[in-house]
C-alpha positions as CSV (number, residue, x, y, z in Angstrom):
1,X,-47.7,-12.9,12.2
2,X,-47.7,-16.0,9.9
3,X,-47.4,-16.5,6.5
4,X,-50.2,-16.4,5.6
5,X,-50.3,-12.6,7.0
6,X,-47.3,-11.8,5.2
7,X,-47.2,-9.8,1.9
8,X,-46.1,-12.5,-1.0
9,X,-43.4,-10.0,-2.2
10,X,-42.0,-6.5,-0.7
11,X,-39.5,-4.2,-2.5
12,X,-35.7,-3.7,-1.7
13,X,-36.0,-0.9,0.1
14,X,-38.8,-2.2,2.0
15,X,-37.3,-5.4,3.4
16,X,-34.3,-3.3,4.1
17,X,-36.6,-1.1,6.4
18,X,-37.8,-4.1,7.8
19,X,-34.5,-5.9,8.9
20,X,-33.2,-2.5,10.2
21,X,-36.5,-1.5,12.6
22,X,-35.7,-5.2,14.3
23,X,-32.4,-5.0,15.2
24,X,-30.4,-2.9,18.2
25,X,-27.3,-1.6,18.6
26,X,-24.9,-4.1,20.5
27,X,-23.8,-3.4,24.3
28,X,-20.8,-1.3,24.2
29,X,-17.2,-2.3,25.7
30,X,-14.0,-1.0,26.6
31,X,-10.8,-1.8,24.0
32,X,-7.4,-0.6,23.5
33,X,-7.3,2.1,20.5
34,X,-5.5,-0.3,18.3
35,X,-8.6,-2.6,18.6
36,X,-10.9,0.8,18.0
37,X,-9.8,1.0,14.3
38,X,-12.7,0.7,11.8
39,X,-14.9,0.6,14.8
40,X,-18.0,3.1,15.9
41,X,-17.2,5.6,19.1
42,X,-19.7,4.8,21.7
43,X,-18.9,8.3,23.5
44,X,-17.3,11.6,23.1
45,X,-13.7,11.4,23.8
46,X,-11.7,14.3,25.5
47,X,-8.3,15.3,25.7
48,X,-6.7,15.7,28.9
49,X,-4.1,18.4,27.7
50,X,-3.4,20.9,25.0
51,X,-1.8,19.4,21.7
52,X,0.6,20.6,21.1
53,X,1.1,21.7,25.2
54,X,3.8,24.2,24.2
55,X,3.9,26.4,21.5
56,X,6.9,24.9,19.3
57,X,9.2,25.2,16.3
58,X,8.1,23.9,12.8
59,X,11.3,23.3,11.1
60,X,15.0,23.7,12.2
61,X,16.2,27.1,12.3
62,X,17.0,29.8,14.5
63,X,13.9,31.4,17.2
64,X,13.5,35.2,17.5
65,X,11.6,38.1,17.5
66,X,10.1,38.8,13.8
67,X,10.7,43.0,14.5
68,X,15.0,42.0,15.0
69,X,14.8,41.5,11.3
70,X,12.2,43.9,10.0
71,X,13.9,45.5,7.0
72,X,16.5,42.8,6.5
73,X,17.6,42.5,2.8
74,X,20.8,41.0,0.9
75,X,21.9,44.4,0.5
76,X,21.5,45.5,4.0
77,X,21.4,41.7,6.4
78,X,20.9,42.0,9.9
79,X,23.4,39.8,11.8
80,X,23.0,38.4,14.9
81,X,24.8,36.3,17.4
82,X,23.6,32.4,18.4
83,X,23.4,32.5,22.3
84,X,21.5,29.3,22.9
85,X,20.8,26.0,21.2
86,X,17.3,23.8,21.8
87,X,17.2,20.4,20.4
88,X,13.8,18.9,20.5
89,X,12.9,17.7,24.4
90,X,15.2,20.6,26.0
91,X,13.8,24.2,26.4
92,X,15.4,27.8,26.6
93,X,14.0,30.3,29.4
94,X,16.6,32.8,29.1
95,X,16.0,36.4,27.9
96,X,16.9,37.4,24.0
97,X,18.7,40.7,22.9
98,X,18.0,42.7,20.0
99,X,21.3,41.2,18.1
100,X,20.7,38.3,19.6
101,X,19.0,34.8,18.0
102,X,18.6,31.1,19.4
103,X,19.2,27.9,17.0
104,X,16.3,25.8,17.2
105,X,15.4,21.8,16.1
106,X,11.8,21.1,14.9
107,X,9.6,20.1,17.8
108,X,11.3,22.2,20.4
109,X,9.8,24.3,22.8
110,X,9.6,28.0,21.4
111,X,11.3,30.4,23.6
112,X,8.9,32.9,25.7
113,X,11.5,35.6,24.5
114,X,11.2,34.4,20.4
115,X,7.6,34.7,18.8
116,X,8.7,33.6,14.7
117,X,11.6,31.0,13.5
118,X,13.0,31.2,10.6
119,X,15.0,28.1,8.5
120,X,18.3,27.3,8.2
121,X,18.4,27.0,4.4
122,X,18.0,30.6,3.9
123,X,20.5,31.8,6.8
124,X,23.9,32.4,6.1
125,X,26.7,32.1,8.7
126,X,29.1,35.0,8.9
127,X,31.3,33.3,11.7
128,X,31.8,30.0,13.4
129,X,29.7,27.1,12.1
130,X,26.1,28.6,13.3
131,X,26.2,26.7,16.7
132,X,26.3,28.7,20.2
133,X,29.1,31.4,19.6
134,X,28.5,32.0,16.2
135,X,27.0,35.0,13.7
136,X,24.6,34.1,11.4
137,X,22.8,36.7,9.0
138,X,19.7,37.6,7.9
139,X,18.9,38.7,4.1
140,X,15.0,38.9,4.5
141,X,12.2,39.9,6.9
142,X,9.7,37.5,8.2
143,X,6.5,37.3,9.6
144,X,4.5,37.1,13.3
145,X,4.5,33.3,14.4
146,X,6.1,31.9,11.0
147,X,7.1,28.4,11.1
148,X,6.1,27.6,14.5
149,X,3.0,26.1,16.2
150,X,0.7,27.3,18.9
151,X,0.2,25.7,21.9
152,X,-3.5,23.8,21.9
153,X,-3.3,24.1,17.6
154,X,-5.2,21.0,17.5
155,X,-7.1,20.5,20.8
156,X,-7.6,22.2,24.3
157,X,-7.6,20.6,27.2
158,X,-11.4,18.8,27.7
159,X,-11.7,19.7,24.1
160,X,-13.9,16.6,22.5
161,X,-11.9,15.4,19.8
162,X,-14.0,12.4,18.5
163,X,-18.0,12.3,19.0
164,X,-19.9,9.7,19.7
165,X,-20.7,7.9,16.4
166,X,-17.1,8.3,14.7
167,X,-15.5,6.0,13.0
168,X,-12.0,5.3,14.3
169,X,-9.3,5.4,11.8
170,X,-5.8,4.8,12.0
171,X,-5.1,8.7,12.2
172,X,-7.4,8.7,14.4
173,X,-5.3,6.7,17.0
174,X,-2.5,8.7,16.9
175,X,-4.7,11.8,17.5
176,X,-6.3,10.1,20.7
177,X,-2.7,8.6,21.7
178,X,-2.1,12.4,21.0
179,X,-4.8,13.2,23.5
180,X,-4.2,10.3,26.3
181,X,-7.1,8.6,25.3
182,X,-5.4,5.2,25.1
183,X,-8.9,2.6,25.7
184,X,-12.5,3.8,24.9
185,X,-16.1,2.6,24.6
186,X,-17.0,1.0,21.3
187,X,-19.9,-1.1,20.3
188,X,-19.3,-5.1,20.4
189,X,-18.9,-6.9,17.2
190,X,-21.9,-9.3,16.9
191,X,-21.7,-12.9,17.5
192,X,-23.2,-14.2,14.0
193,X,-24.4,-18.0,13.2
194,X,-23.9,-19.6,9.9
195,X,-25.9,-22.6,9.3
196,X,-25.6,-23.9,5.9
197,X,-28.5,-26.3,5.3
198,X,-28.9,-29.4,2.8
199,X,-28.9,-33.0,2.7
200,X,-26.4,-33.1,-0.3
201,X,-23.2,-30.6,1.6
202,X,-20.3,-32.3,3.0
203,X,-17.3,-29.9,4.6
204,X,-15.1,-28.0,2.6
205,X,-12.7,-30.3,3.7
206,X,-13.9,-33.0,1.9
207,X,-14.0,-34.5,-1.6
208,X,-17.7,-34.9,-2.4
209,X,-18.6,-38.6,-3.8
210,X,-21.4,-38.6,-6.2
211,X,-24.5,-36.5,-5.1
212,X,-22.8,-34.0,-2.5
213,X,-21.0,-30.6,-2.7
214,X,-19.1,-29.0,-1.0
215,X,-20.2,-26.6,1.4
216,X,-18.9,-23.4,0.2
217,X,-21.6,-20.8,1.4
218,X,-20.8,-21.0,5.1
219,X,-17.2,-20.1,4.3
220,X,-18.4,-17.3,1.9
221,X,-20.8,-16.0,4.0
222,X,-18.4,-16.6,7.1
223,X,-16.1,-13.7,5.2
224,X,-19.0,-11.1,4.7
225,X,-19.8,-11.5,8.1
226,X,-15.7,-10.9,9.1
227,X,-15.6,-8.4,6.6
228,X,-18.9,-6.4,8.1
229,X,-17.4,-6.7,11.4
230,X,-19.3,-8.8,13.0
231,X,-17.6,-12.4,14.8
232,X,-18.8,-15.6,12.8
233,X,-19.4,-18.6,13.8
234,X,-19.9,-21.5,10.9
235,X,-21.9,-24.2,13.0
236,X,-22.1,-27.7,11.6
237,X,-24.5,-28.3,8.1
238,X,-28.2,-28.7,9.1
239,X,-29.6,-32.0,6.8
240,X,-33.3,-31.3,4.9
241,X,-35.1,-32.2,8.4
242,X,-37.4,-29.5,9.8
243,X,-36.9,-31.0,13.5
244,X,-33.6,-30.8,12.9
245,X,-33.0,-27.6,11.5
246,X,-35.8,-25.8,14.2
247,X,-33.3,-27.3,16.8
248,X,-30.3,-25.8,15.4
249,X,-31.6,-22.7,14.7
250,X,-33.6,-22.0,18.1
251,X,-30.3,-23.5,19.7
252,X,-28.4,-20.6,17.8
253,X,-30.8,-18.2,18.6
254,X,-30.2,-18.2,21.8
255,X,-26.6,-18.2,21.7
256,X,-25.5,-15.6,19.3
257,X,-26.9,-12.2,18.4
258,X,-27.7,-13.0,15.3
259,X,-28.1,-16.2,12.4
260,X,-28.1,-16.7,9.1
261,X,-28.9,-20.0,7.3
262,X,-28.2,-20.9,3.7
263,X,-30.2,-22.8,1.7
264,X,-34.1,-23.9,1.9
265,X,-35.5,-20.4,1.6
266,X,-37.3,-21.4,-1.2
267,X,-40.7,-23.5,-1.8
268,X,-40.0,-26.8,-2.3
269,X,-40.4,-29.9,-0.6
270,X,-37.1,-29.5,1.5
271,X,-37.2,-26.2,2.3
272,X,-38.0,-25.4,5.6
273,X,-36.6,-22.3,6.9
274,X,-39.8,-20.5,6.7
275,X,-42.0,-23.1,8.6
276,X,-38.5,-23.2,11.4
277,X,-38.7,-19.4,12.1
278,X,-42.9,-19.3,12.0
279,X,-43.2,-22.0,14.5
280,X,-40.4,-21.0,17.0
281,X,-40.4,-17.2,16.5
282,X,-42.1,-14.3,14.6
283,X,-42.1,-14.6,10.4
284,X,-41.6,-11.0,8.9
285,X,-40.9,-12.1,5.5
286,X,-40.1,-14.4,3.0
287,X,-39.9,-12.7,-0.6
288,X,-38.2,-9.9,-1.9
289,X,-38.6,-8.1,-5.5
290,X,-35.0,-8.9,-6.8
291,X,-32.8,-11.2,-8.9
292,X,-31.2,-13.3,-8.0
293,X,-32.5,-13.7,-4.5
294,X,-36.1,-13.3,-4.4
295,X,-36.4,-15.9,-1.0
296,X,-35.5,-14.4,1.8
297,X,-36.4,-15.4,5.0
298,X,-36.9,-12.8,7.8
299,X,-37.9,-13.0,11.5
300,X,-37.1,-13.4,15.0
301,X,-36.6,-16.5,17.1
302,X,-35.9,-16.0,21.1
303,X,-35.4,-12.2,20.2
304,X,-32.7,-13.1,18.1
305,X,-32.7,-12.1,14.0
306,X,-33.0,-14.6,11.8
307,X,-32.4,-14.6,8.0
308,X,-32.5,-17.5,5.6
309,X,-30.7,-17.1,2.7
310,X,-31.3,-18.7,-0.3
311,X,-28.7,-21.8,-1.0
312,X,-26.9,-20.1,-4.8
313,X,-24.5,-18.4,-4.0
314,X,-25.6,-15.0,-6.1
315,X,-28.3,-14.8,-4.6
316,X,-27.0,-15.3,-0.8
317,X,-23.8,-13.1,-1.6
318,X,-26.7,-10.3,-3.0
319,X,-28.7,-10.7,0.1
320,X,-26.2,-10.5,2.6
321,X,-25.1,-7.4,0.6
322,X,-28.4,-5.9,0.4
323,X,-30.0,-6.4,3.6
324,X,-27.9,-8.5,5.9
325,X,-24.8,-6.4,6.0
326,X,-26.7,-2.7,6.7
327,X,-28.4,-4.7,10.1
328,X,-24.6,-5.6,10.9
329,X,-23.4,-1.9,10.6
330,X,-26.6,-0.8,12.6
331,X,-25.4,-3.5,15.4
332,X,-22.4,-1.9,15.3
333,X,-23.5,1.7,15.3
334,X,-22.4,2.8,12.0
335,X,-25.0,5.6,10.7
336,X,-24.3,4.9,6.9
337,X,-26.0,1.7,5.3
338,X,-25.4,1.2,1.8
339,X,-22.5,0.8,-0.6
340,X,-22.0,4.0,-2.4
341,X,-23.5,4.5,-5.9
342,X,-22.9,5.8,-9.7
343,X,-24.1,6.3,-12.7
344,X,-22.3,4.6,-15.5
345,X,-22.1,3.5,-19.9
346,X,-22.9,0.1,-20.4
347,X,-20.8,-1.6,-22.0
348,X,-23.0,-3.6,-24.1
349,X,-26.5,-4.3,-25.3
350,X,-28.1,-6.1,-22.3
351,X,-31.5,-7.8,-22.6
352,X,-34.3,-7.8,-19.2
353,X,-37.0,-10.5,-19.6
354,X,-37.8,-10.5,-15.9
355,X,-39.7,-7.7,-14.6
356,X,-38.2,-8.1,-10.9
357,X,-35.0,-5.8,-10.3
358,X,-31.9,-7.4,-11.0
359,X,-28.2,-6.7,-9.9
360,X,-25.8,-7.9,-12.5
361,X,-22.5,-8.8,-11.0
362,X,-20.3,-6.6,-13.3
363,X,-17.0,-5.0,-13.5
364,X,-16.5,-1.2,-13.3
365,X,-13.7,1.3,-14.7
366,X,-13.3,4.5,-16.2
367,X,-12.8,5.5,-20.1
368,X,-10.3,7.8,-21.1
369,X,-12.6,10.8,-20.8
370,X,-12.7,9.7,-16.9
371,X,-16.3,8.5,-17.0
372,X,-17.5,5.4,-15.3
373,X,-18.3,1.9,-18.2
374,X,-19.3,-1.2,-16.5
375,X,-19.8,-4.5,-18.4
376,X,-21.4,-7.0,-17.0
377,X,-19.0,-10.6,-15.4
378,X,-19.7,-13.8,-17.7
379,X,-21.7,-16.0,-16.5
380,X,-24.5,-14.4,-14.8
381,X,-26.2,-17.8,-13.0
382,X,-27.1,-17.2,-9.5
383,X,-25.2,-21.2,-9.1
384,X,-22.0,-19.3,-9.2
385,X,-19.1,-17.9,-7.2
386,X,-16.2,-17.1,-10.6
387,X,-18.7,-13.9,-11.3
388,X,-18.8,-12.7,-7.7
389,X,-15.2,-12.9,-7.2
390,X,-14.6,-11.0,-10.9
391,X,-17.1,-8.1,-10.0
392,X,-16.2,-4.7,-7.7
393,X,-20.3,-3.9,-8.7
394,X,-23.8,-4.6,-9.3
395,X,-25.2,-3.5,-11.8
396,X,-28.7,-2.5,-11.5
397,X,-31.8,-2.9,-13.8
398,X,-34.7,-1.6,-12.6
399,X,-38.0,-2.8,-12.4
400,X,-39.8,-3.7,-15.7
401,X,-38.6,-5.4,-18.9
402,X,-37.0,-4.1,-22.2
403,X,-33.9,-4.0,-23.6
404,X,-30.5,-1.6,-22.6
405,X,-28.8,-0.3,-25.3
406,X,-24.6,-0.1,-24.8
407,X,-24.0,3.6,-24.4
408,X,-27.3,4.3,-21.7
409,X,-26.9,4.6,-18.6
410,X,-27.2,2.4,-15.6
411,X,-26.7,2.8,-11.3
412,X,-24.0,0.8,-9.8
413,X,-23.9,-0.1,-6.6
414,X,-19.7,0.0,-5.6
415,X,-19.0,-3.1,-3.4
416,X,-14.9,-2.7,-2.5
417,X,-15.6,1.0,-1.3
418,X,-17.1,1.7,2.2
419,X,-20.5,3.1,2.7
420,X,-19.2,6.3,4.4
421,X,-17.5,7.3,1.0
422,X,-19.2,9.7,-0.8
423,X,-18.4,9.9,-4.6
């Protein structure tokens, strides 16, 4: 395909589709379960025992037979001697009378010969100081199996106790520590290239003289990429040369599993990601029905995804958000795509001269009636990073001009929430 095949503008949703049909999930690899947090399950995980493997006690108290106390009452207690004591890690296989009872700790083994326990704060002690040898009593009945836990209560041996697709979360290692599951199979984080391009960037680490900037959209989109999951690389800055920038990007290509260039997405006279990724790849597209961002750069080069973002740092930030960030997830073998999504009261008038859709980088809370109000961050040019760093949304106008009155409503799209959340 080249550009001249390619539709001048697609929608959202359709350069979303796009990116996603052209890129696989990674190969998987075996990792420790601390390194499995956050991550995607790349197979069905089994216990190799029962958890708990022993029935056990709940609390402290004393283990017996719920029908030795049937009828108990303070008026007429049933007293019972203390035969036996088993802390947590010991175990008691002896036999247990009718007037009989043994004190417990919470985590021990529950005696064959006991099926309830029942807690020290509500047993008195009639002699000795309700250790072995002492008589304790009891003033009220209790139930089958009260305050203890089966054996196999929350798995059975070759039980499956995360599928294939979960996401790992820190509860989640104890349960598979739980289960002896202590390394599984999870999808590698992809290797990502940044390549910010333009004659007039100079490193971060430098004080620009007159003319130059500092290169600030490598580190930025350096942290999406971290905070997607994937591994980032920020390569050196590409100057406004196409022979340069076809090399750097066809070098990247076939070194990472995916790349992502700033800057030169665009039209003018230095901008040449477009012309890089028709003449060493496959162009899939170059526009996109949104502000800020409208050039974006889409293909692939030695199998590899390619996106060019375009060089403000709105309207990277929104395209990495939008598009970039759900192929990431996909890589990684996540199922859910987008940032979650509400309604909410603007806070004030807002006027749309631009027909394309635009995300406003805004701020959302909640009034005191608990309902969602978002107002909109300052300065809202796509040359800026204060707004970006100010807003936890975008808020979205659709298609189409007119004005939005304060009090209507408008969708948000949550950015500080994970896409599995539902709301």
């Amino acid at each position: 395909m080249t550009q001249l095949d390619i539709p001048q503008m697609i929608s959202l949703e359709d350069a979303r589709k796009l990116v996603l049909e052209n890129v696989n999930a990674m190969p998987t690899e075996e990792v420790g379960i601390l390194d499995l947090i956050g991550r995607v399950a790349a197979e069905d995980l089994t216990s190799d025992i029962d958890v708990s493997p022993f029935a056990h006690s709940a609390m402290d108290g004393f283990a017996l037979r719920c029908a030795q106390v049937e009828g108990a009452s303070p008026e007429a207690p049933v007293q019972l001697k203390v035969i036996a004591e088993v802390p947590a890690g010991s175990w008691y296989e002896g036999s247990i009378a009718a007037d009989e009872c043994v004190r417990i700790m919470t985590g021990a083994p529950l005696p064959e010969a006991a099926d309830s326990v029942i807690k020290y704060e509500v047993v008195d002690v009639v002699e000795g100081d309700g250790h072995v040898g002492s008589t304790v009593a009891f003033t009220a009945p209790t139930s089958l199996g009260s305050n203890t836990r089966p054996a196999g209560e929350e798995a059975h041996v070759g039980d499956v106790v995360v599928h294939a697709g979960d996401v790992i979360h820190p509860a989640g290692v104890g349960f598979l520590a739980s289960c002896g599951v202590l390394s599984a199979r999870t999808y590698q984080r992809p290797r990502v290239a940044v390549i910010a391009t333009g004659s007039e960037l100079v490193d971060a680490a430098q004080k620009p003289t007159r003319g130059h900037i500092r290169n600030s959209n490598s580190w930025a989109l350096a942290a999406c990429v971290q905070e997607a999951g994937g591994q980032p690389t920020m390569l050196p800055i590409s100057v406004d040369d196409f022979e340069h920038l076809r090399e750097e990007v066809v070098r990247a290509a076939s070194e990472y599993d995916f790349v992502i260039t700033t800057g030169g997405a665009a039209n003018g006279d230095f901008d040449f990601i477009k012309d890089v990724v028709d003449s060493a790849g496959a162009l899939l597209m170059t526009t996109v029905n949104m502000r800020p961002g409208k050039a974006q750069t889409f293909g692939l080069v030695e199998g590899t995804p390619v996106f060019g973002l375009p060089g403000n740092p709105a309207a990277a930030y929104l395209g990495f958000e939008m598009i970039i960030r759900p192929a990431l997830r996909k890589m990684q073998g996540f199922s859910c795509f987008e940032r979650p999504r509400v309604w909410a009261t603007l806070a004030e008038d807002t006027r749309k001269k631009d027909p394309r859709r635009i995300f406003t980088r805004a701020w959302l809370s909640k009034d005191v009636q608990g309902g969602y109000v978002v107002q909109a961050q300052g300065n809202q040019s796509s040359g800026l990073f204060g707004p970006i760093q100010k807003a936890n949304c975008f808020m979205v106008l659709p298609e189409g001009t007119g004005n939005h009155a304060a009090g209507s409503k408008v969708e948000c799209v949550i950015l500080d929430i994970p896409e599995e959340v539902l709301l």
